[in-house]
Backbone as CSV, one residue per row, in Angstrom:
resi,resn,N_x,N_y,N_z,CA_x,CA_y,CA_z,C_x,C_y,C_z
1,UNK,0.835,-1.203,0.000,0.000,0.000,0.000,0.865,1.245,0.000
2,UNK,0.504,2.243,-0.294,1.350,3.590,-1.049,1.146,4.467,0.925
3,UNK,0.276,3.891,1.444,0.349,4.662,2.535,0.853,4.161,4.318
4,UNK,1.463,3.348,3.816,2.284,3.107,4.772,3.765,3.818,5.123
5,UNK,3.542,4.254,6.632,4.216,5.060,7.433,6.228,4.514,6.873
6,UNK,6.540,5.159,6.791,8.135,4.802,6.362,8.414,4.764,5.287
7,UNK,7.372,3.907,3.767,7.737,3.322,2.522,7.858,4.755,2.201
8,UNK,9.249,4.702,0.832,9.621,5.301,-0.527,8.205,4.787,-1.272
9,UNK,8.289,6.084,-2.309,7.296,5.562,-3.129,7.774,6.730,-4.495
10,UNK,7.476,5.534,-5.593,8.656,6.578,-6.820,7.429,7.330,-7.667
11,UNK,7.748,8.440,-8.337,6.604,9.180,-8.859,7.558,8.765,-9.987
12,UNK,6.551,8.389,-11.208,7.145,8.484,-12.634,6.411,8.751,-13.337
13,UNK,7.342,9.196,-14.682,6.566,9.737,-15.990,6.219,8.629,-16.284
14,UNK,4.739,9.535,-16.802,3.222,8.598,-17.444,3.547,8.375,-18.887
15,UNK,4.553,9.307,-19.076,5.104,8.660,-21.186,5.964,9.605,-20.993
16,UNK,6.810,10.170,-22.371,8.140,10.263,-22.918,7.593,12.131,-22.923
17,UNK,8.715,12.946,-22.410,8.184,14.348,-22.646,9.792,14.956,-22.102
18,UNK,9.138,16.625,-21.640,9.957,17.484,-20.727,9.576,17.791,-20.052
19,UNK,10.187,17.748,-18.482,9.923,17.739,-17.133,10.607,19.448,-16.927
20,UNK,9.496,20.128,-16.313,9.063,21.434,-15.805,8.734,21.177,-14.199
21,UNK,9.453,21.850,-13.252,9.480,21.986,-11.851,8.472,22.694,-11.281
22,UNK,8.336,24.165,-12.608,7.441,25.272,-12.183,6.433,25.621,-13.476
23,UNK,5.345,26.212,-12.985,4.491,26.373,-14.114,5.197,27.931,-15.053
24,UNK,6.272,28.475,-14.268,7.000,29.209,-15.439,8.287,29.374,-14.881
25,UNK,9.626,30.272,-15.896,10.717,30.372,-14.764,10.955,31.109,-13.606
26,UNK,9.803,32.049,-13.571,9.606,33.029,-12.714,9.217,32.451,-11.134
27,UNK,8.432,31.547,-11.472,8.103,30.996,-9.723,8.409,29.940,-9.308
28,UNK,7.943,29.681,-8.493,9.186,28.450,-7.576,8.845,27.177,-7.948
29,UNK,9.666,26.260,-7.684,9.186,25.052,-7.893,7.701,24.273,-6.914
30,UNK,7.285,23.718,-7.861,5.848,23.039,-7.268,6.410,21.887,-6.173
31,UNK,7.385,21.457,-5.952,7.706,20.930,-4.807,9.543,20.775,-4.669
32,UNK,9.883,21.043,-3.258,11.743,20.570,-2.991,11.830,19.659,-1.811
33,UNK,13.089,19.008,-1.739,13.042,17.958,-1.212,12.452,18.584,0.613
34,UNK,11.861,18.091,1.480,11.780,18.271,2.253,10.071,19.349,2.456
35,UNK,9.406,18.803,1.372,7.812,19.732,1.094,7.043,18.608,1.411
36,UNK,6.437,18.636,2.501,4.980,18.384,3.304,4.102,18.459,1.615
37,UNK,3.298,16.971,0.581,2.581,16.742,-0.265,1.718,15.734,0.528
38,UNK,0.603,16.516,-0.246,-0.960,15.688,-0.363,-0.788,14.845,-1.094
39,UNK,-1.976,13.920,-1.341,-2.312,12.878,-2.395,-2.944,14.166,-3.457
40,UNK,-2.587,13.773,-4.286,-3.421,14.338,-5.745,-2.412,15.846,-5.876
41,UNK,-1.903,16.165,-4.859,-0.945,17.603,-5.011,-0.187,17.982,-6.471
42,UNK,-0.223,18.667,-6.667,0.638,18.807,-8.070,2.267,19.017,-8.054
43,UNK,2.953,18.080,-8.756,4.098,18.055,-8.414,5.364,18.757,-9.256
44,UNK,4.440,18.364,-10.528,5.687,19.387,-11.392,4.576,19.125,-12.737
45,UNK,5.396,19.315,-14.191,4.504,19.375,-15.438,5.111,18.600,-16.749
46,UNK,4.690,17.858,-17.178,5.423,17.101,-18.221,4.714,17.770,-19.605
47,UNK,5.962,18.179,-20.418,5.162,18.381,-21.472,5.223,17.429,-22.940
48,UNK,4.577,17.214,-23.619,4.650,16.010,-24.556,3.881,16.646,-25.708
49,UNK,4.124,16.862,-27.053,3.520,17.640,-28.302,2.984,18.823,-27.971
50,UNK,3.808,19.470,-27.060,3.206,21.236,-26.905,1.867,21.019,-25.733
51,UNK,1.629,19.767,-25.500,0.549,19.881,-23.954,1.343,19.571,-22.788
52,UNK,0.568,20.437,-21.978,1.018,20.199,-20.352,0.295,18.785,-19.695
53,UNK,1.116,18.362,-18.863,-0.176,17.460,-18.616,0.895,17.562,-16.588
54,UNK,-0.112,17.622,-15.934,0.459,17.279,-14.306,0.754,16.377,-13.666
55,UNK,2.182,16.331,-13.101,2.545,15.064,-12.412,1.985,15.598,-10.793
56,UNK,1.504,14.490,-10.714,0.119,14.540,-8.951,0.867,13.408,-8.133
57,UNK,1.015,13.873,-7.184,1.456,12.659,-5.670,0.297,11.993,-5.952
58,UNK,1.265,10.182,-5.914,-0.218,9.190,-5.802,-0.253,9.012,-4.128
59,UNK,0.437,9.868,-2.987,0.274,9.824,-1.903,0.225,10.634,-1.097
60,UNK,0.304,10.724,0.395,0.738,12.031,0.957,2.278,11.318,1.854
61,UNK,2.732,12.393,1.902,3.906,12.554,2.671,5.013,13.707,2.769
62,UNK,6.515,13.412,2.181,7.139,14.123,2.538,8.102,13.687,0.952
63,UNK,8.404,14.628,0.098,9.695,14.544,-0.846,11.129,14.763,-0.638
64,UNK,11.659,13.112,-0.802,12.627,13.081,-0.313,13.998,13.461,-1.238
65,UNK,13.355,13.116,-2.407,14.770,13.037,-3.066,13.860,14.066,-4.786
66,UNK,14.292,14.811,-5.354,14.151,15.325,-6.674,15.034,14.504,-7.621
67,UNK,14.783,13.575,-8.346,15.234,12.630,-9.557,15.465,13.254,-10.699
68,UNK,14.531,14.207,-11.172,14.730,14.772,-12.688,14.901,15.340,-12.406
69,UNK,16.130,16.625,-13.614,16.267,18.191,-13.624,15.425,18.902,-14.397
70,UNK,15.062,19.883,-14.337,14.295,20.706,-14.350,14.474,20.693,-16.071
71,UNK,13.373,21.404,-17.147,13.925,21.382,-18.440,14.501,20.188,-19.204
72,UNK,14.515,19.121,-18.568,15.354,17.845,-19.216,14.433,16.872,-19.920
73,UNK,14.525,16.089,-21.032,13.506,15.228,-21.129,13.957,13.818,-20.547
74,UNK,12.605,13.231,-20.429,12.565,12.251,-19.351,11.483,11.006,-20.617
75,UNK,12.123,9.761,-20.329,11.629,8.904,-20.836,10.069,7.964,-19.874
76,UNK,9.552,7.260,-20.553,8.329,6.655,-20.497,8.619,5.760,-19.191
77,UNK,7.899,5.839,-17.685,8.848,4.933,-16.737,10.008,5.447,-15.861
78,UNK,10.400,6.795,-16.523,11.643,7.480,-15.469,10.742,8.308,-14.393
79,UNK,11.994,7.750,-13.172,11.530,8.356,-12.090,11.815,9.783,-12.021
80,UNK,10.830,10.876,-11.167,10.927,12.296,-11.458,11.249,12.430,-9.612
81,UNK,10.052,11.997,-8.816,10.348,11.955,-7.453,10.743,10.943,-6.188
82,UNK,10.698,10.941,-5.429,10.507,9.692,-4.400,10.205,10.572,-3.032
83,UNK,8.929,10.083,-3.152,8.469,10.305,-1.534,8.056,9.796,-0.781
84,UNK,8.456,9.887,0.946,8.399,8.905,2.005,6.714,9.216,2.716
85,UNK,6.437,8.053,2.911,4.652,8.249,3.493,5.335,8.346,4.762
């Protein structure tokens, strides 16, 4: 279960795009390691043929580690976060 107290749990891209931290360069990132996330929270933005589409915590907890860089593309299956319930 995704909500058990202690477990890692890996956020990955839903298909092949570019991974965006912030909805522009001007404001901050939608989450850094050590950000208190909801379930469904918005985590960052993948973009794939000119659409945005939102990467959402499938849990709540705490982000432990940031996996992708910001601007980079990221393949189908790559991990972007890991966060501890």
């Amino acid at each position: 279960m995704a909500d058990e107290t202690g477990k890692r749990v890996e956020v990955k891209a839903p298909m092949s795009g570019v991974f965006y931290r912030s909805p522009s360069p001007e404001d901050p990132p939608y989450a850094e390691v050590g950000t208190e996330v909801k379930k469904k929270q918005v985590l960052g933005l993948l973009e794939t043929m000119k659409v945005f589409q939102k990467i959402k915590s499938p849990t709540k907890g705490t982000v432990v580690e940031v996996v992708a860089e910001n601007e980079k593309p990221l393949g189908d299956g790559d991990v972007i976060f890991i966060i501890e319930t």
